[in-house]
KELODREN-707951 format. One line per 3 residues: number of its first residue (from 1); for each residue x, y, z of C-alpha. Coordinates in Angstrom, 1 decimal, decimal comma, padded with zeros to 4 digits. Example, Ala and Ser with C-alpha at 12.3 -4.5 7.8 and 13.67 -1.06 7.14 Angstrom:
1) 012,3 -004,5 007,8 | 013,7 -001,1 007,1 $
END
This chain:
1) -060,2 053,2 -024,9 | -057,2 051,1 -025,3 | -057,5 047,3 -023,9 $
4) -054,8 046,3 -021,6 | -053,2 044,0 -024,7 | -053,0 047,1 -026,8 $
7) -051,1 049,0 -023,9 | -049,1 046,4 -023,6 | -048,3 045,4 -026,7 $
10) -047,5 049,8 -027,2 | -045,1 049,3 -024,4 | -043,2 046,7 -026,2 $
13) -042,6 048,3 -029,2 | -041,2 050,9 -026,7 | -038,8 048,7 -025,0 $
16) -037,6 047,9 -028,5 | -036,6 051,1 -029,7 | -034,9 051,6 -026,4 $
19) -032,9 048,4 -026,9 | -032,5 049,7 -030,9 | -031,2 052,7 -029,5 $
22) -028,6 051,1 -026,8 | -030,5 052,6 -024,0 | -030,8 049,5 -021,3 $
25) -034,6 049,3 -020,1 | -033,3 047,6 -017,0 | -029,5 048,8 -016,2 $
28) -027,6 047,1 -013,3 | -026,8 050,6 -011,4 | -029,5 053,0 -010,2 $
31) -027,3 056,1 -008,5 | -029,8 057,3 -005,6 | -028,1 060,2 -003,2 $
34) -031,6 061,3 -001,4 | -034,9 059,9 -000,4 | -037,8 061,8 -001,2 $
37) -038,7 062,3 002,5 | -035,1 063,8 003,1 | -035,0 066,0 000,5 $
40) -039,2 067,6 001,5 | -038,1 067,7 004,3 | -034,9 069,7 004,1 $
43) -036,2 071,6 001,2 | -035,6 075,6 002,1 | -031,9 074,4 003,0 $
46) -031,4 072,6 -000,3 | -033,3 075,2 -002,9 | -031,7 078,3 -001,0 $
49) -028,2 076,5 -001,5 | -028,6 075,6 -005,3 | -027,4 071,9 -004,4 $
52) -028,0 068,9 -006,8 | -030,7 066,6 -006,0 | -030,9 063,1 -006,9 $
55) -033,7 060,7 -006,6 | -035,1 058,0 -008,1 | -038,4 056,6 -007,9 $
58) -042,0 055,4 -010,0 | -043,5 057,7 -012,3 | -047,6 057,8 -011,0 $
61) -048,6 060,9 -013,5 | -047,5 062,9 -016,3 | -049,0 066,0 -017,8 $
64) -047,5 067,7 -020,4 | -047,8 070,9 -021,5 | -046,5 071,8 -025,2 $
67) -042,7 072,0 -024,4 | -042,6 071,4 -020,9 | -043,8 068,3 -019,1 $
70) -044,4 067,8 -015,4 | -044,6 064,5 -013,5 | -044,9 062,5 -010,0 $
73) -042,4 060,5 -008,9 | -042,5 058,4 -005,9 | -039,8 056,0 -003,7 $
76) -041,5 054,1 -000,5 | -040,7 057,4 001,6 | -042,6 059,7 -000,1 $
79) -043,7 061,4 -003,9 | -042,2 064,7 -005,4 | -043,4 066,5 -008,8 $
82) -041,1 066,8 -011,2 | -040,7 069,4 -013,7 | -038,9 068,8 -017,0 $
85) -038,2 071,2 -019,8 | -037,4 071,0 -023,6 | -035,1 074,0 -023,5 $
88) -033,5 072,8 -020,5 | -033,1 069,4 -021,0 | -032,7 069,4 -024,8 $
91) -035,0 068,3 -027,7 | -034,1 065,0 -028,3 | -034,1 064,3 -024,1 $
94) -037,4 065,9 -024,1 | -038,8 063,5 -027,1 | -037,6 060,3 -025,3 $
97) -039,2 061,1 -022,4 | -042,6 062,0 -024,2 | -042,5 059,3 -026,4 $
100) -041,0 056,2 -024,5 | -041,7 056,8 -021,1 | -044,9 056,0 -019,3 $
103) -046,4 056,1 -016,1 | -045,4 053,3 -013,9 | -042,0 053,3 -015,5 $
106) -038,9 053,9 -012,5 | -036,7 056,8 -013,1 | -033,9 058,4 -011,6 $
109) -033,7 062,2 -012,0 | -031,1 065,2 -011,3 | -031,7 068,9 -011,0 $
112) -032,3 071,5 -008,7 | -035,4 072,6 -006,0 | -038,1 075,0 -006,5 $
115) -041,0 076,2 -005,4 | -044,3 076,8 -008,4 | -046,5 079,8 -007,9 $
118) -048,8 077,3 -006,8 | -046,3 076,5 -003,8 | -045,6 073,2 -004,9 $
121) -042,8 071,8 -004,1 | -040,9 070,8 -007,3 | -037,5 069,3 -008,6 $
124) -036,6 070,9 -012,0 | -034,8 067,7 -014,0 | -032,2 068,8 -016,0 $
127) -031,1 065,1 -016,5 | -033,1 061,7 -016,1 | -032,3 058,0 -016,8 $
130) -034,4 054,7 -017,4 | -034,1 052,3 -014,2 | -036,8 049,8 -015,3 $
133) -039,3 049,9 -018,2 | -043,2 048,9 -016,9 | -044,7 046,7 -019,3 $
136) -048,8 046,9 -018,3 | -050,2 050,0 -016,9 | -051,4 050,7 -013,6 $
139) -055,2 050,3 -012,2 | -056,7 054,0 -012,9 | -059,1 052,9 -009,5 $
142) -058,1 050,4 -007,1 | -059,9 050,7 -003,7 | -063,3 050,0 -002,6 $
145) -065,2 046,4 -001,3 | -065,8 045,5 -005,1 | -061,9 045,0 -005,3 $
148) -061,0 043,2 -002,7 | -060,6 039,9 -004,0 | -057,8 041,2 -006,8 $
151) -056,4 043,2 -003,9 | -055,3 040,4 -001,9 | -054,4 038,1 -005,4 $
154) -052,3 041,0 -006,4 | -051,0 042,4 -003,5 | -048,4 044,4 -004,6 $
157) -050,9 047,1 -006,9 | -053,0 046,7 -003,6 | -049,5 048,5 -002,0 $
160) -048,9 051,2 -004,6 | -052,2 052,8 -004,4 | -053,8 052,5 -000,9 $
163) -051,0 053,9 001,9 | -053,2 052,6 004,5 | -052,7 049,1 003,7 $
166) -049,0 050,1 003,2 | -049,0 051,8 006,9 | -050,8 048,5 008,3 $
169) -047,8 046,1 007,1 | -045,5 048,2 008,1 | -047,6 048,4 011,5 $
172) -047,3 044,4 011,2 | -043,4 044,4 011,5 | -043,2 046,8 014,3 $
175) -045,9 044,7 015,9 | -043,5 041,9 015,8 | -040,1 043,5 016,5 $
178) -041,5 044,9 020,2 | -042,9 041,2 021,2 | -039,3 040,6 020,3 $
181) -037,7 043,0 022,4 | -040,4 042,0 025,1 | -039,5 038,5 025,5 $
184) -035,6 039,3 025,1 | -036,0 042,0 028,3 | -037,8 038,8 030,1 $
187) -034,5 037,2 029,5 | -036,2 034,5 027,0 | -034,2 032,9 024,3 $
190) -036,0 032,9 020,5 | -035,3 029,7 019,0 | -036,5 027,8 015,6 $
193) -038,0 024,1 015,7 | -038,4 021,9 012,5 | -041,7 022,8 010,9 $
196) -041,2 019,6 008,7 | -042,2 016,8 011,8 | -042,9 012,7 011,2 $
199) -045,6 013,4 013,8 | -047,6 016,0 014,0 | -048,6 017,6 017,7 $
202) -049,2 020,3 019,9 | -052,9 020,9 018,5 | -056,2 019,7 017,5 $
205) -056,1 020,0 014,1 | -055,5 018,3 010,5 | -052,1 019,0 009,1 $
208) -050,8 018,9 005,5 | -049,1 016,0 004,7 | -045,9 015,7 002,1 $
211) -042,8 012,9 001,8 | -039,5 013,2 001,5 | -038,1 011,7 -001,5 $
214) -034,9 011,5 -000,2 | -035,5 009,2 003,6 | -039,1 007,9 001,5 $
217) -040,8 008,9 004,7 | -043,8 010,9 004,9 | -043,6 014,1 006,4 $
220) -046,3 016,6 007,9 | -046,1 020,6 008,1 | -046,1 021,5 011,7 $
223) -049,6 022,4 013,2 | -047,7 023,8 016,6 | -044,2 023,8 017,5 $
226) -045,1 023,3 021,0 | -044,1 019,6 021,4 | -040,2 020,6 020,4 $
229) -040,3 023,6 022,7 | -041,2 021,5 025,4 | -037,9 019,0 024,6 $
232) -036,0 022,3 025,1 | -037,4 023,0 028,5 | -036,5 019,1 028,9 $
235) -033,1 020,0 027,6 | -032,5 022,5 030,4 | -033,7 025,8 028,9 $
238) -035,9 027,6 031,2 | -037,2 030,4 029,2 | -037,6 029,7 025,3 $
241) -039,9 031,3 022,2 | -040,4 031,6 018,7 | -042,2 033,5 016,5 $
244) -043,3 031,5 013,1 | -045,3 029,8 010,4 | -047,8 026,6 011,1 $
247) -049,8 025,0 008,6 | -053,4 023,5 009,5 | -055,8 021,7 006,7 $
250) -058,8 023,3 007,9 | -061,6 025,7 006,7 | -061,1 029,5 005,5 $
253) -062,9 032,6 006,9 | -062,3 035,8 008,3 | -060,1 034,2 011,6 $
256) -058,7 031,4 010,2 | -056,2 031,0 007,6 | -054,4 027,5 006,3 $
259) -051,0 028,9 007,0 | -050,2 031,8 009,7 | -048,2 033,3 012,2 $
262) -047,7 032,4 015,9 | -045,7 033,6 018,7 | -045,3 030,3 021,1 $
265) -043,2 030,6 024,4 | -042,6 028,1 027,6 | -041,6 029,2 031,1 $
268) -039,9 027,0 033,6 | -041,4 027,1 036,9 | -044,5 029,1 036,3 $
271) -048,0 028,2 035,7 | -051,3 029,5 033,9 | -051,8 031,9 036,2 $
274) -048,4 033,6 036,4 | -048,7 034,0 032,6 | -052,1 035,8 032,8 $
277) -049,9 038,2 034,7 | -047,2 037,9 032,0 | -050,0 038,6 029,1 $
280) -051,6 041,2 030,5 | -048,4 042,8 030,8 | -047,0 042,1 027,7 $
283) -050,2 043,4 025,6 | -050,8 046,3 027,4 | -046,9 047,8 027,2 $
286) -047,0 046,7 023,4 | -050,0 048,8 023,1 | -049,1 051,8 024,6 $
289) -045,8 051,5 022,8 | -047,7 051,9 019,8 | -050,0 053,9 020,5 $
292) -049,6 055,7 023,4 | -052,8 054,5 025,0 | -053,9 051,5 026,7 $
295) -057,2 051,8 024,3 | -057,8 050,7 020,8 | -060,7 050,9 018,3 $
298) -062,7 047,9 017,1 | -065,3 047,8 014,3 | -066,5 051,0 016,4 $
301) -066,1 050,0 019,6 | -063,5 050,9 022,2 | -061,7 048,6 024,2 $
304) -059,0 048,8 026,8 | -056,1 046,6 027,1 | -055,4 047,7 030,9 $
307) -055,0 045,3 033,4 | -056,1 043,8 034,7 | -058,5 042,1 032,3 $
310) -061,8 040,3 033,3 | -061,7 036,3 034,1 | -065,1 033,7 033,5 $
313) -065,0 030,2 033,8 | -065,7 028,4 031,4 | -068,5 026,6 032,6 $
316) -070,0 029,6 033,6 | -070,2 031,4 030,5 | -071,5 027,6 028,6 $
319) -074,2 027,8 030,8 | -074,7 031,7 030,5 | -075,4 032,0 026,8 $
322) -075,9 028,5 026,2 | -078,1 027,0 029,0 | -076,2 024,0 029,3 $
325) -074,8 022,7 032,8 | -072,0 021,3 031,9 | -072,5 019,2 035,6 $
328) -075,1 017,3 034,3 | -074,9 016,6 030,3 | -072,6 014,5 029,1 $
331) -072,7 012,0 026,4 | -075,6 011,5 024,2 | -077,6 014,2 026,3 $
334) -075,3 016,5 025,6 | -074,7 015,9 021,8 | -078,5 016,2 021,4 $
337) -078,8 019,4 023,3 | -076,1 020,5 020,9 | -077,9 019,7 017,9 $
340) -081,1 021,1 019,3 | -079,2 024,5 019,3 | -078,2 024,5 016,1 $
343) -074,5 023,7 016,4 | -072,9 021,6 013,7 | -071,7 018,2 015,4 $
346) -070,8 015,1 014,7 | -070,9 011,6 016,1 | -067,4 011,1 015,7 $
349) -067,3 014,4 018,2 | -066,0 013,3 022,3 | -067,7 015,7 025,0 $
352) -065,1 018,3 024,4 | -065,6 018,6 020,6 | -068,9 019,1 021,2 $
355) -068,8 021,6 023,8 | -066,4 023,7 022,2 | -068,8 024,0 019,1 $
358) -071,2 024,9 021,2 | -068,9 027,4 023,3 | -067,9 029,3 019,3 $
361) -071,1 030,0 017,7 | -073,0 031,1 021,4 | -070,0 032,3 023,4 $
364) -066,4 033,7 022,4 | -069,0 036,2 019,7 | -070,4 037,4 022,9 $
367) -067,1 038,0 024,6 | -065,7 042,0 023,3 | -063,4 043,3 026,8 $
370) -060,0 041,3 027,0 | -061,1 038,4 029,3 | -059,5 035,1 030,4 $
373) -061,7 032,2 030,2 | -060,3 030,0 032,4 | -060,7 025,9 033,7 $
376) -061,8 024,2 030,2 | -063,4 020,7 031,3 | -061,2 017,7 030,8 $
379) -060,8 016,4 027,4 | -060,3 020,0 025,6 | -056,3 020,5 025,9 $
382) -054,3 016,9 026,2 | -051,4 018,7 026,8 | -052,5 020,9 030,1 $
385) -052,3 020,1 033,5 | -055,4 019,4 035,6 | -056,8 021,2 038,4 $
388) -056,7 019,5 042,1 | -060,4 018,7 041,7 | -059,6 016,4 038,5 $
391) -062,9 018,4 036,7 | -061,1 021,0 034,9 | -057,7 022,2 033,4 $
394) -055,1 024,6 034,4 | -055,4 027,0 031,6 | -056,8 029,9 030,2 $
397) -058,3 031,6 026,7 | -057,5 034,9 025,9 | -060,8 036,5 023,6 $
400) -061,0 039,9 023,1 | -063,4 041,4 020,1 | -065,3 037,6 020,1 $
403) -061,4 036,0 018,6 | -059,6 033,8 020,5 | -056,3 035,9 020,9 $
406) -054,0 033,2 022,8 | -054,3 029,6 024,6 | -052,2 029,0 027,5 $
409) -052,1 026,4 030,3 | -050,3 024,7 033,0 | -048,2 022,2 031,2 $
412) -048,7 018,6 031,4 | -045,2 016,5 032,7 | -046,4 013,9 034,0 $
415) -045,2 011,0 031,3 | -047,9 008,1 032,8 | -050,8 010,9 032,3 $
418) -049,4 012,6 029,2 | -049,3 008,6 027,5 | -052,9 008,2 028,6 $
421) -054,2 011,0 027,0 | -052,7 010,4 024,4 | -054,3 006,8 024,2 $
424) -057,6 008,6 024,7 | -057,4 010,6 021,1 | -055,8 008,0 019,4 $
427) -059,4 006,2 020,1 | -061,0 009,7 018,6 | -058,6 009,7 015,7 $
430) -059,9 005,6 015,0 | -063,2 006,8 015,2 | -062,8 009,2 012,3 $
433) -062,1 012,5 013,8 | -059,0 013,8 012,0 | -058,3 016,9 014,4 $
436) -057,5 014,5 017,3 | -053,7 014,4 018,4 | -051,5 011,4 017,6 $
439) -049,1 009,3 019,9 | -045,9 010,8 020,0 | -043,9 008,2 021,7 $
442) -040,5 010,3 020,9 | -042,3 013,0 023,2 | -043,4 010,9 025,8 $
445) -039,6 009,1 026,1 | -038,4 012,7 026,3 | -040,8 013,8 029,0 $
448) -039,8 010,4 031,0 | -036,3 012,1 031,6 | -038,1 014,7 033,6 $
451) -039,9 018,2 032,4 | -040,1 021,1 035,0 | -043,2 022,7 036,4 $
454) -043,9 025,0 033,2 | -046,5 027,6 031,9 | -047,0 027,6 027,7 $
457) -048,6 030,2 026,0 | -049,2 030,4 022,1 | -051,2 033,6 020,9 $
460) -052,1 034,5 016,8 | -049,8 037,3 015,5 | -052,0 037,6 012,5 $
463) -055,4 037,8 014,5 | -053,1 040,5 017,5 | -052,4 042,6 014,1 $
466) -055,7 042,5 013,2 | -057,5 043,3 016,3 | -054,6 046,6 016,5 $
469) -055,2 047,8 013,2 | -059,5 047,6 013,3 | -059,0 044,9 010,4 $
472) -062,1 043,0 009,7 | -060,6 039,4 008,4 | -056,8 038,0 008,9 $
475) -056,5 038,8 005,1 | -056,3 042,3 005,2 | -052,9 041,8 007,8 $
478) -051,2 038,4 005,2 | -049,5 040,0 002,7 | -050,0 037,2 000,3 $
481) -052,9 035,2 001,8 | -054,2 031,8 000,2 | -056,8 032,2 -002,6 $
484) -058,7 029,8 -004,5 | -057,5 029,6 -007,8 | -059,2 031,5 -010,4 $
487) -061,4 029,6 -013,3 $
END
């Protein structure tokens, strides 16, 4: 059996005689009249008729037989065989095909309809032309749990044999076009917010950090665009979004990835509890727009994305799977009853850092139905409003499957509060923990002009696609996803 150096170097001493014999491997035209689909689809009307088809597309098998050769061709709509004869087409069109062209090669090809005995749809060629020459051959096998690493470093093989990861992109984009149209019909405007920032905000986490050659400042890839929204609603905007990329330095596994996709919006004069309303709505329509039921399948499971969905607070369900009163530890107490259940902590950790390691490896698992988990203690969100009582926030955690789906809260304008909490990580960032958030005295200047009563809400469009298409790890709905570079 031929290594994939031998193919390859066959192939090339094909592309030469093609360029010997003033046949361009790669012209700049590609005449294309019909898709595939079309012409399936209006197949009696167009064999019964005698008209001309033409189509172009990716060879995916050839079989010949003696004088007459049949092969597969297929554009992104759909695949046709194609039947090409040496009395037809002529011998020295016939030997070009058989000796030049290979599978994987794209084609474009003319001739009439018909049906084989076999009742196989069929186009009979009676002219073909060379639209780009393939170089190495296809996979002969590429599905299964052993691949999967080369499927997601070579994505594009992973698209030409498996139409279910095809359909699950192409699920992705629809996914994203009806939040679109969901927010626009809520009479919100999409805007875009620098993802290159001199701070960093919005989020506890550690960002990538570049500089910019031409100011010789450094520079940080957003982690959040949430702090720039907020100047908008500042700015007099009432209703604002946007759907993009934010970058955060942190580990890799099935729910995290360093780059993804988030749809972020802020609403003037609502709070948290409005937009549970808002997100209950908003999932379930997209849901049923999709799929025509309220339910959806995951890992085996059903679950329902009717409203309304169920609410815990968060202390409650600490002190449900956990054991832990969040009433009375605090402190060292609390960080040693952390490390007596096995959760990774550190000193460097406040009360909310440790809590909320506590509240992922015994709680969010536990938590399959949509449900709100509602009034975080202080500490967890800087940015979020506090309750009346001064114990808890104004906000809420969307988890459905055991994934966080969506953060939102009540958001925090009060400029004297919003400085001292600041002030308050800033002594957490000293002490070594990277994730905490950093002064942002442009913010805080902004916010001192006067910010509205106003509801945020930021929710993972790679983890929503994931959770709709049954999807295992946020890799299988990234097209290109960050991998570690082979050795």
């Amino acid at each position: 059996m031929a290594t994939i150096d031998e193919i390859r170097e066959a192939r090339l001493k094909k592309l030469k005689r093609l360029k010997e014999n003033s046949i361009s491997p790669y012209p700049i035209k590609a005449e294309r009249l019909s898709e595939i689909k079309d012409v399936l689809d209006n197949f009696e009307e167009l064999s019964s008729s005698k008209k001309p088809v033409t189509l172009v597309g990716r060879i995916k098998s050839i079989r010949s037989h003696g004088g007459s050769a049949f092969f597969d061709i297929e554009d992104y709509s759909s695949k046709i065989q194609v039947f090409l004869k040496k009395d037809a087409i002529g011998d020295k069109k016939y030997s070009f095909f058989e000796e030049l062209m290979d599978i994987g090669d794209f084609v474009g090809v003319k001739g009439f309809l018909f049906q084989t005995k076999k009742g196989e749809k069929t186009l009979e060629a009676n002219d073909f032309t060379i639209l780009s020459k393939s170089l190495r051959p296809l996979p002969e096998k590429w599905h299964g749990l052993k691949d999967t690493e080369e499927r997601y470093r070579k994505r594009y093989l992973d698209l030409i044999f498996n139409k279910e990861v095809k359909e699950k992109f192409e699920l992705r984009s629809k996914i994203v076009s009806e939040l679109r149209k969901f927010m626009e019909e809520k009479g919100f405007l999409e805007v875009e917010t620098p993802i290159l920032q001199p701070i960093y905000g919005g989020a506890k986490a550690r960002p990538f950090k570049t500089h910019l050659n031409a100011m010789d400042m450094d520079l940080y890839l957003r982690i959040a665009p949430e702090l720039y929204l907020k100047r908008l609603i500042i700015g007099g905007f009432e209703k604002v979004y946007e759907i993009g990329r934010s970058f955060r330095n942190e580990g890799v596994d099935k729910s995290h990835n360093p780059d993804f996709t988030s749809l972020e919006f802020y609403y003037a004069y609502k709070d948290y509890e409005d937009l549970m309303k808002f997100t209950e709505e908003m999932l379930s329509s997209l849901v049923k727009t999709l799929f025509k039921s309220t339910k959806i399948n995951l890992e085996g499971k059903e679950i329902d994305l009717k409203p309304p969905f169920q609410r815990i607070d968060f202390s409650i369900l600490i002190k449900k799977y956990a054991g832990i009163d969040l009433n009375k530890l605090e402190g060292k107490e609390l960080y040693e009853k952390a490390k007596l259940l096995g959760v990774s902590v550190s000193d460097k950790m406040g009360d909310s850092e440790v809590i909320d390691e506590v509240y992922k490896k015994y709680c969010k698992p536990k938590v399959l139905e949509p449900t709100f988990i509602v009034n975080h203690p202080l500490g967890f969100f800087p940015l979020a409003k506090a309750m009346d009582n001064n114990k808890s926030l104004a906000n809420f955690q969307l988890v459905i499957g055991g994934w966080e789906m969506a953060n939102a809260f009540s958001e925090l304008n009060d400029p004297i509060e919003q400085r001292k909490r600041f002030e308050e990580q800033e002594k957490f960032f000293k002490k070594g923990l990277e994730e905490a958030q950093r002064m942002d005295e442009d913010f805080i200047e902004a916010l001192e002009y006067g910010m509205p009563p106003c509801a945020g809400f930021g929710m993972g469009i790679d983890r929503l696609v994931a959770l709709l298409t049954n999807s295992h790890s946020l890799r299988e709905t990234i097209l290109f996803p960050l991998m570690k570079e082979k050795k």
